[in-house]
VOLUM-791236 format. One record per residue (C-alpha): x, y, z. Coordinates in steps of 0.05 Angstrom, whole numbers, padded with zeros to 5 digits, always signed. Example, Ala and Ser with C-alpha at 12.3 -4.5 7.8 and 13.67 -1.06 7.14 Angstrom:
2
+00246-00090+00156
+00273-00021+00143
END
This chain:
78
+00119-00023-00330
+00113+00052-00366
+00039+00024-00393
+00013+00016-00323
-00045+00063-00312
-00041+00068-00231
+00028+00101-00248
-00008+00163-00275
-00068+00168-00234
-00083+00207-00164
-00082+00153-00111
-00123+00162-00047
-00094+00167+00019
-00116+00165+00086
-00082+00183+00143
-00095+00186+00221
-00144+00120+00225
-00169+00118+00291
-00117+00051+00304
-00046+00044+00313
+00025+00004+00292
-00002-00011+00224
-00017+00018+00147
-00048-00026+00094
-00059-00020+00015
-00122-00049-00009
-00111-00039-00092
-00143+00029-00093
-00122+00074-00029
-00068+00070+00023
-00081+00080+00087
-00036+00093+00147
-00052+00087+00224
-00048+00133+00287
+00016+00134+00323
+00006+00096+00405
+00025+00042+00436
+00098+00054+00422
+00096+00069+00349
+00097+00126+00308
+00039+00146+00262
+00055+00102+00195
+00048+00161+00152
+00100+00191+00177
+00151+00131+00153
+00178+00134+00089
+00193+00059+00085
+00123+00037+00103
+00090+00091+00055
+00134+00059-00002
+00123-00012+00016
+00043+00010+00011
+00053+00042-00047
+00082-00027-00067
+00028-00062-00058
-00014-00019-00100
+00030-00038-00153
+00033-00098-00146
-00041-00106-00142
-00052-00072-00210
+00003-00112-00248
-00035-00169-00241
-00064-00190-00308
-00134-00215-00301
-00136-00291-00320
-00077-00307-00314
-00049-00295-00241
-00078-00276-00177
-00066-00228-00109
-00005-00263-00069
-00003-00234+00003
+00065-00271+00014
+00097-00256-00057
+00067-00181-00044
+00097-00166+00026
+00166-00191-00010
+00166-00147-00073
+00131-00090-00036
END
């Protein structure tokens, strides 16, 4: 998808939330948890920060009108 224009832009990310064992994507930043309760801090996992960074793609290839935000089809392709 070269004409997708999240490719080329900065995406924000935030890092050390004040919670632990997860990371989320909502469309326009990623965001990645504290390490505790047995886990380490998200950021620090390259397979979680790619499957975020998944999400974010998938939530700007949607083409307005004509499909809508999946959570189940997003956590598979992500």
């Amino acid at each position: 998808m070269p004409g997708l224009p999240v490719l080329n832009e900065q995406l924000p990310v935030y890092v050390n939330i004040a919670d632990v064992c997860n990371a989320y994507s909502d469309g326009l930043s990623i965001n990645f948890l504290q390490s505790g309760s047995g886990c380490e801090n998200t950021a620090r996992l390259p397979d979680v920060v790619r499957h975020e960074y998944g999400h974010t793609i998938h939530f700007h290839a949607i083409i307005p009108g004509v499909g809508q935000f999946d959570g189940g089809l997003s956590e598979g392709i992500s």
